[in-house]
C-alpha positions as CSV (number, residue, x, y, z in Angstrom):
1,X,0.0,0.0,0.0
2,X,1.4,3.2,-0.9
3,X,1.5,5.6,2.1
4,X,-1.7,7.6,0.8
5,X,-3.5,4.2,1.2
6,X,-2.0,3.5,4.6
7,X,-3.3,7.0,5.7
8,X,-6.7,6.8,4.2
9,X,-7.3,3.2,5.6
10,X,-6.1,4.6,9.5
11,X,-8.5,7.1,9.2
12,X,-11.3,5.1,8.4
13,X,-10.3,2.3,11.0
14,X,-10.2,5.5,13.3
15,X,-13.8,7.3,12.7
16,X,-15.4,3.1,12.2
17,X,-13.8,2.6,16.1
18,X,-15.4,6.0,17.3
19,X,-18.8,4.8,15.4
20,X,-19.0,1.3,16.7
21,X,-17.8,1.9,20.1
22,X,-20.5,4.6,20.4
23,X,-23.6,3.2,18.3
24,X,-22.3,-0.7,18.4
25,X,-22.4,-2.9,15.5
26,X,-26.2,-2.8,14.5
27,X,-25.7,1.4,14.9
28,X,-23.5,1.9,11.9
29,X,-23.6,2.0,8.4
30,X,-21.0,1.5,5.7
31,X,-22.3,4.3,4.2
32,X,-22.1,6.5,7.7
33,X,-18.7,5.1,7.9
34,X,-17.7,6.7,4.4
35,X,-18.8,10.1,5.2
36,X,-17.3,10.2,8.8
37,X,-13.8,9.6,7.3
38,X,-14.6,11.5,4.0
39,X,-14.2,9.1,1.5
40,X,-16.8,7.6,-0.8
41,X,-18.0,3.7,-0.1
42,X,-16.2,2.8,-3.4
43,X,-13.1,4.1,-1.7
44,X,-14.2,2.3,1.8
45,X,-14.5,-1.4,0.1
46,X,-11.2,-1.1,-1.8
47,X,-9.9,-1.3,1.9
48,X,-12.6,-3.1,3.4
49,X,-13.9,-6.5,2.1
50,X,-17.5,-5.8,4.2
51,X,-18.6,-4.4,7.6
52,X,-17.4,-7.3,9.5
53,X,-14.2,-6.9,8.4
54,X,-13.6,-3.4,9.1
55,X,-15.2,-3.9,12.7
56,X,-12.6,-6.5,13.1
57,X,-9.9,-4.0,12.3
58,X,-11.2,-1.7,14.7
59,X,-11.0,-4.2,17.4
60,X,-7.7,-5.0,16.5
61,X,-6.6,-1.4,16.2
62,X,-8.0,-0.8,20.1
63,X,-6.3,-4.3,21.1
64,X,-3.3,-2.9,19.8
65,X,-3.4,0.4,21.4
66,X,-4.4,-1.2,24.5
67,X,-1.2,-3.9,23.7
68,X,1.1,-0.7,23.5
69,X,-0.5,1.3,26.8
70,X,0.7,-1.7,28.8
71,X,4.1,-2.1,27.5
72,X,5.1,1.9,28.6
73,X,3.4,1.2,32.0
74,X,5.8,0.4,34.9
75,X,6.9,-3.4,35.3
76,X,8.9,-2.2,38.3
77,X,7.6,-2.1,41.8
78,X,5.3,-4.1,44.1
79,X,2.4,-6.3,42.7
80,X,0.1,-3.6,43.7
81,X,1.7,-0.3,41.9
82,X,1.8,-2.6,38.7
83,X,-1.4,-3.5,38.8
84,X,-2.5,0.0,39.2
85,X,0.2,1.0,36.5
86,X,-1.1,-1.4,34.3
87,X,-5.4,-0.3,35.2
88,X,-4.3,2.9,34.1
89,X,-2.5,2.1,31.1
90,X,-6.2,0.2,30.0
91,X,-8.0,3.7,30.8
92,X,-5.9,5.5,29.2
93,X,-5.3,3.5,26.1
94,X,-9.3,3.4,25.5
95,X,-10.1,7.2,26.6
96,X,-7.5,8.4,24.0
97,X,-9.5,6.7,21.6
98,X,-13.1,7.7,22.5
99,X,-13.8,4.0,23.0
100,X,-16.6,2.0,25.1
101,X,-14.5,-1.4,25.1
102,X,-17.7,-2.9,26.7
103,X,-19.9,-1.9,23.6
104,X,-17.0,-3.8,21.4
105,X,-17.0,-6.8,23.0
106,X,-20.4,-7.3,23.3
107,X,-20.7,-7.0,19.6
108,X,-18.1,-9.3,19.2
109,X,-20.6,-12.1,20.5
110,X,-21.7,-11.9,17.5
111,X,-19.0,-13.3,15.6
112,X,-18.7,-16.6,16.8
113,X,-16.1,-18.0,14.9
114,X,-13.7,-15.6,15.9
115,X,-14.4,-15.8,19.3
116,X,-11.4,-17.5,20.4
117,X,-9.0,-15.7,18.7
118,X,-10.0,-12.3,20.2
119,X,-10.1,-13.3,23.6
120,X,-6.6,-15.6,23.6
121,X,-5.4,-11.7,22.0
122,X,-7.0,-9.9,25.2
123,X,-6.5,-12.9,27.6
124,X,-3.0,-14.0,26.6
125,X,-1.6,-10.3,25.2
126,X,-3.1,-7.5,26.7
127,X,-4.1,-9.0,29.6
128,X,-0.8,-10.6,30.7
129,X,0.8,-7.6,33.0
130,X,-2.1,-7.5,35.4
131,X,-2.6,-11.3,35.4
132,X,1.4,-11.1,36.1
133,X,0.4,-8.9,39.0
134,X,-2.3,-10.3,40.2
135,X,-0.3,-14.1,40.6
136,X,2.4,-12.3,42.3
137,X,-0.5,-10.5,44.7
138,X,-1.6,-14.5,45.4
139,X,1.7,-15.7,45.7
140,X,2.4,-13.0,48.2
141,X,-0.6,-14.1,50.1
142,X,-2.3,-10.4,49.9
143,X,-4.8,-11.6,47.1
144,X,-6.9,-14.7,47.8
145,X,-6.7,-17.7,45.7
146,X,-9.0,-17.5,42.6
147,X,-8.3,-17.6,39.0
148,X,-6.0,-14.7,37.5
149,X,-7.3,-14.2,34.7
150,X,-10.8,-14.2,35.4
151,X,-9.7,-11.4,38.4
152,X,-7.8,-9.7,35.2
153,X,-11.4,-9.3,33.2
154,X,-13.0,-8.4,36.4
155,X,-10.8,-5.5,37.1
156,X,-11.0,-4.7,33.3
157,X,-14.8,-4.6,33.4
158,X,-14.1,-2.3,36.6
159,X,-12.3,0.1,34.8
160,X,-14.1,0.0,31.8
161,X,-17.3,0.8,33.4
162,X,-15.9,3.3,35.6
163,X,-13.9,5.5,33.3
164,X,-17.4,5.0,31.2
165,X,-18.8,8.2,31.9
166,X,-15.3,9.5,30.9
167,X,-15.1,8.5,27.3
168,X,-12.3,10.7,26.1
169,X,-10.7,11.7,29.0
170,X,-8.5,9.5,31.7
171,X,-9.0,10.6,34.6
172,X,-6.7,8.5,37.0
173,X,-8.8,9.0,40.2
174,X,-11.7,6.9,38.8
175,X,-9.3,4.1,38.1
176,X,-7.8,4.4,41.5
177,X,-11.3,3.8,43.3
178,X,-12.2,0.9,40.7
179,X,-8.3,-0.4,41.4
180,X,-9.5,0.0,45.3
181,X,-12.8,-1.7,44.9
182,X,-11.1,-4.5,43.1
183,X,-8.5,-5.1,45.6
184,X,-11.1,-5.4,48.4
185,X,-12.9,-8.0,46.8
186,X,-9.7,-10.0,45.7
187,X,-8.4,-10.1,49.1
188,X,-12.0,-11.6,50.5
189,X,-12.0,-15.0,51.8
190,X,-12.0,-18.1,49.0
């Protein structure tokens, strides 16, 4: 792709993930998607096969953000200040986007067949630092026993819902009380 290409596809991937994060799947049209990122729908298929495919890109592109928001957080200090490095990263990543990560995975329900392959990204990729913290919080005996990454979603879901109201803006407080809120509930009794 020549780097006109590259720059109209980001663009459309861009204005697509701000569209279906904010209307979901059923609340956007190919045809809104083409005059959001100013290009005709001609122009939109030559990058985009269909709909799916372009909501699979978007997903992707957030993953990805998300994927690069973790690797700048801190991987030094105690379990607890990398697990609230790593919340924050999350929050960040999506706010800087204008994303509802809870609208985009709902819709991707839908897509059975890819299922797995979306969640082993977020499971195994993305969500890897705060599993890593959270084993080291059980290990150290602060956390209770319970599954990892199933605490990992939970404090995702956390997050996600709590930095809701804040689409577009990170505002580290909220994460700290959802980070806070999570913590009391992991350190409960098995």
């Amino acid at each position: 792709m020549t780097p006109r290409e590259t720059g109209g596809r980001e663009r459309i991937i861009n204005e697509a993930s701000r569209l279906f994060a904010t209307k979901g799947y059923d609340g956007v049209s190919m045809r809104e998607v083409a005059e959001a990122s100013g290009m005709t729908k001609a122009a939109l298929y030559y990058h985009f096969e269909n709909k799916e495919s372009l909501y699979f890109s978007a997903v992707q592109s957030l993953l990805q953000q998300i994927l690069l928001a973790l690797q700048s957080a801190s991987n030094e200090g105690t379990w607890e200040e990398r697990l609230e490095s790593s919340a924050n990263a999350v929050a960040n990543a999506i706010a800087s986007r204008g994303m509802d990560l809870l609208t985009l995975i709902r819709d991707l329900g839908r897509f059975a067949p890819a299922e797995g392959s979306w969640r082993e990204q977020m499971g195994d990729v993305v969500l890897a630092p705060i599993i890593s913290a959270i084993e080291d919080g059980i290990e150290a005996g602060d956390l209770a026993s319970r599954n990892p990454t199933w605490l990992a979603w939970m404090l995702v879901a956390l997050v996600t819902v709590g930095a809701r109201p804040l689409v577009g803006k990170h505002d580290p407080a909220v994460v700290d009380m959802a980070v806070e809120l999570f913590l009391e509930g992991a350190r409960g009794e098995d």
